[in-house]
N, C-alpha and C positions, 0 to 999 in steps of 0.2 A: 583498464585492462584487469582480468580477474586474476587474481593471489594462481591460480593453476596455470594461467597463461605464460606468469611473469617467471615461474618454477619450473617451464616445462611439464607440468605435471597437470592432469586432469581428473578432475572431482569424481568419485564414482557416487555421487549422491545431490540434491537440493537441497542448500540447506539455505534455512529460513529463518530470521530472528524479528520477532515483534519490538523494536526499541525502545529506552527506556524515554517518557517524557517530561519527569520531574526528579528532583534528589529529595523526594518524601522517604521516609527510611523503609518503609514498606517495598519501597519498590514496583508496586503492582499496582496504583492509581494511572488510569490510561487519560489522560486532557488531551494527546499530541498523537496523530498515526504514523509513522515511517514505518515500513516493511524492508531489513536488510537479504540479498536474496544474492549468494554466494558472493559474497565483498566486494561485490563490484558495483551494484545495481540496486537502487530504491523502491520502492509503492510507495509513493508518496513521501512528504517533505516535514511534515509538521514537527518531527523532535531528529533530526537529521543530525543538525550541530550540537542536541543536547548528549542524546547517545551512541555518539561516536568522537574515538579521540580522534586527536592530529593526525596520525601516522592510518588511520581506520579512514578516514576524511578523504584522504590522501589518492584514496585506490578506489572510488566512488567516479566513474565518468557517464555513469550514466541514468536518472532518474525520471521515470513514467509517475506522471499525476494523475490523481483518477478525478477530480473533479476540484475547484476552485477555490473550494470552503477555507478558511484559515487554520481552521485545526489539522489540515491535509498540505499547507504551504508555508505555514509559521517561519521556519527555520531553513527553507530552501535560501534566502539571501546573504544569510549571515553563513551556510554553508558556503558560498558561490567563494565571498569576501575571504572568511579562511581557509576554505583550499587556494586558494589563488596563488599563492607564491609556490606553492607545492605542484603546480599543474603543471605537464610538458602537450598536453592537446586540450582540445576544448571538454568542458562536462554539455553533452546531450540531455535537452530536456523533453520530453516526449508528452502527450496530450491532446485529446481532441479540440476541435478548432475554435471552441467555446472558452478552453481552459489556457490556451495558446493567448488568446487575446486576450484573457481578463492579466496573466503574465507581464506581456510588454504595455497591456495600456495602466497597470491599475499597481504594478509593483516594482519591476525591470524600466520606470519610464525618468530619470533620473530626478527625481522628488522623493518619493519616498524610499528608493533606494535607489545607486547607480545601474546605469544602463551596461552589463558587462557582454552583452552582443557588439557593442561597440570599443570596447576594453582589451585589449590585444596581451595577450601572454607574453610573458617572460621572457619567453625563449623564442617569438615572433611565429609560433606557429599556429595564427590563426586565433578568432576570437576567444574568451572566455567561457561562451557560453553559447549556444545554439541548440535551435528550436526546429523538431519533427513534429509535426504535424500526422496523429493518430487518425483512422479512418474506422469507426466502429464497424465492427465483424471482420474487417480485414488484418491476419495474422502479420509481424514483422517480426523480423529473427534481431534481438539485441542482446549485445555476449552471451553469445554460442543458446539462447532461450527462443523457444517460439512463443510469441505474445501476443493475444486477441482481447482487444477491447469491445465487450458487450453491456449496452444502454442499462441503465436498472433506474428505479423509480424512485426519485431524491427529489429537491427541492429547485435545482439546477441540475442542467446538462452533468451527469454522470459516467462511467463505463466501470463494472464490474472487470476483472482483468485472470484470464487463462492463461496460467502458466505452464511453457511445460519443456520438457526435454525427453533422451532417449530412456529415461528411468521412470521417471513421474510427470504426472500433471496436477498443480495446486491452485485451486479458485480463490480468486481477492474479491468479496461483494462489491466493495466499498459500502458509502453507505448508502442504504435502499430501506424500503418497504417492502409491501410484500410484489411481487414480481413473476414474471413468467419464461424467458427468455435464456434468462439465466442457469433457471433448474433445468430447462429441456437440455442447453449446450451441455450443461453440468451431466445428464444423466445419459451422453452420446459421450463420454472421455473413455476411451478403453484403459488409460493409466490414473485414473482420478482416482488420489490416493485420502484429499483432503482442501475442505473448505476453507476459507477463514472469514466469519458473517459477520457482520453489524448487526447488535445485540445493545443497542444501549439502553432503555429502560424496562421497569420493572412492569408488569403486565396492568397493575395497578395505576399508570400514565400511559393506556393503550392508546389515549383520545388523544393525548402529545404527542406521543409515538407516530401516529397515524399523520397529524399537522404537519411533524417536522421531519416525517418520510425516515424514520427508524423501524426497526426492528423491535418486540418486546418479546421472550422465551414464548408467549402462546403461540403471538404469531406469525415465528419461526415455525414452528413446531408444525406450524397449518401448514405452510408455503414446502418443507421438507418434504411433505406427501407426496409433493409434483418431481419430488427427484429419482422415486421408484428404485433406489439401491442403498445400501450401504456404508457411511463412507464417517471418517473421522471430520467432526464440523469445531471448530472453535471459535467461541463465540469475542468477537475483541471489541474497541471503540463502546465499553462499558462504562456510562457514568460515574464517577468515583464517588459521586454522595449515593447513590443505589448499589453498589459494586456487590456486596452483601447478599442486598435483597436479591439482586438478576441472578448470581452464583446459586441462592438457594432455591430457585423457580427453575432454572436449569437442570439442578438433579431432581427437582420433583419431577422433571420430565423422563425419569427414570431409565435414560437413553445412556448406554456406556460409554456410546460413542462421542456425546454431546459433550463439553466441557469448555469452560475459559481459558483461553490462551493465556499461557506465563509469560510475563514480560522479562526481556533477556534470556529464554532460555531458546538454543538453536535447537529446530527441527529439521529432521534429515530426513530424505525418504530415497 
């Protein structure tokens, strides 16, 4: 349930926080993706339990994965484990039918972590944990969001993810290449306020970039063409040994609008 729900009170805004995935003092090396998106709700799992306390943990029922990777699920089981006692319903795990299965067969299958679909709550209501099955291109409304999972071009079954409500709408790549699908939906959003890309290497590892279906500032820069409007893009999921170089290929791209996401800082629209 969302912090507005529990208050009676309702958000006049989106707000979005890229979490934190290490205690480097810097703060801004990204290894881990979680996307917090107004206290209730996830993109993704990978630094879930690193950057959120108990009590933040607590009010999380429901998390969309965008694709399998471990840097995007790291920390989904050891969240599941410490919310657990804190839970009064199950936390929703949402995912296309790719990412659903690699879940219960390869992480949720009691080896390498317990199976908490079968782990019954505290308070007898109903499992721990439970799993929606995403259907690319078809929108679901989860706390009070309308959410469309769209394919992008990775290494495995991925879906980019559209967010949006009666104020904005904010695009989650995940991680992709360069793609087509994405920018057209992207550039049909009448409230498309703001992107947030995969950008992980420096232009100078185009030829990596290219193998392991990343992003590099060129050829971001290329693929933006296809989105024919203007929009606030930030670039996250940036290698921390390049972090430097990607930032400063970024502003050579002279775009005001273009920049690196600050990790921990909330974005509202």
């Amino acid at each position: 349930m969302c912090r507005e729900a529990m208050t009676g009170r309702r958000s006049q805004s989106l707000r979005i926080k890229l979490l934190p995935s290490n205690v480097h003092a810097s703060g801004q090396l990204q290894t881990l993706t979680t996307f917090l998106i107004n206290d209730c709700l996830t993109i993704d799992a990978g630094s879930i339990s690193v950057g959120l306390t108990p009590d933040e943990m607590s009010l999380i029922r429901h998390v969309v994965i965008t694709h399998s990777h471990n840097d995007h699920i790291a920390c989904l089981p050891v969240f599941v484990a410490e919310a657990f006692t804190e839970l009064d319903s199950p936390v929703t795990i949402y995912g296309i039918e790719e990412v659903i299965h690699a879940l219960k067969n390869f992480i949720f299958n009691d080896q390498i972590w317990p199976d908490f679909e079968l782990i019954e709550l505290t308070n007898g209501q109903g499992a721990t944990i439970r799993y929606e099955t995403l259907e690319p291109r078809t929108p679901v409304v989860i706390a009070g969001l309308r959410i469309t999972p769209i394919p992008v071009n990775h290494t495995v079954p991925a879906c980019g993810m559209i967010v949006e409500d009666e104020h904005a709408t904010i695009i989650f790549s995940a991680d992709t290449y360069t793609t087509d699908e994405l920018w057209q939906r992207a550039a049909e959003q009448k409230n498309l306020k703001a992107l947030f890309v995969d950008v992980s290497y420096p232009n100078e590892l185009e030829e990596l970039a290219a193998v392991s279906k990343h992003f590099t500032p060129q050829s971001l820069a290329r693929d933006l063409q296809k989105l024919r409007r203007e929009v606030e893009v930030y670039a996250v999921h940036i290698k921390p040994s390049n972090r430097q170089q990607v930032i400063t290929q970024l502003q050579a791209l002279n775009n005001p609008l273009i920049a690196a996401a600050e990790i921990g800082r909330v974005y509202e629209w």
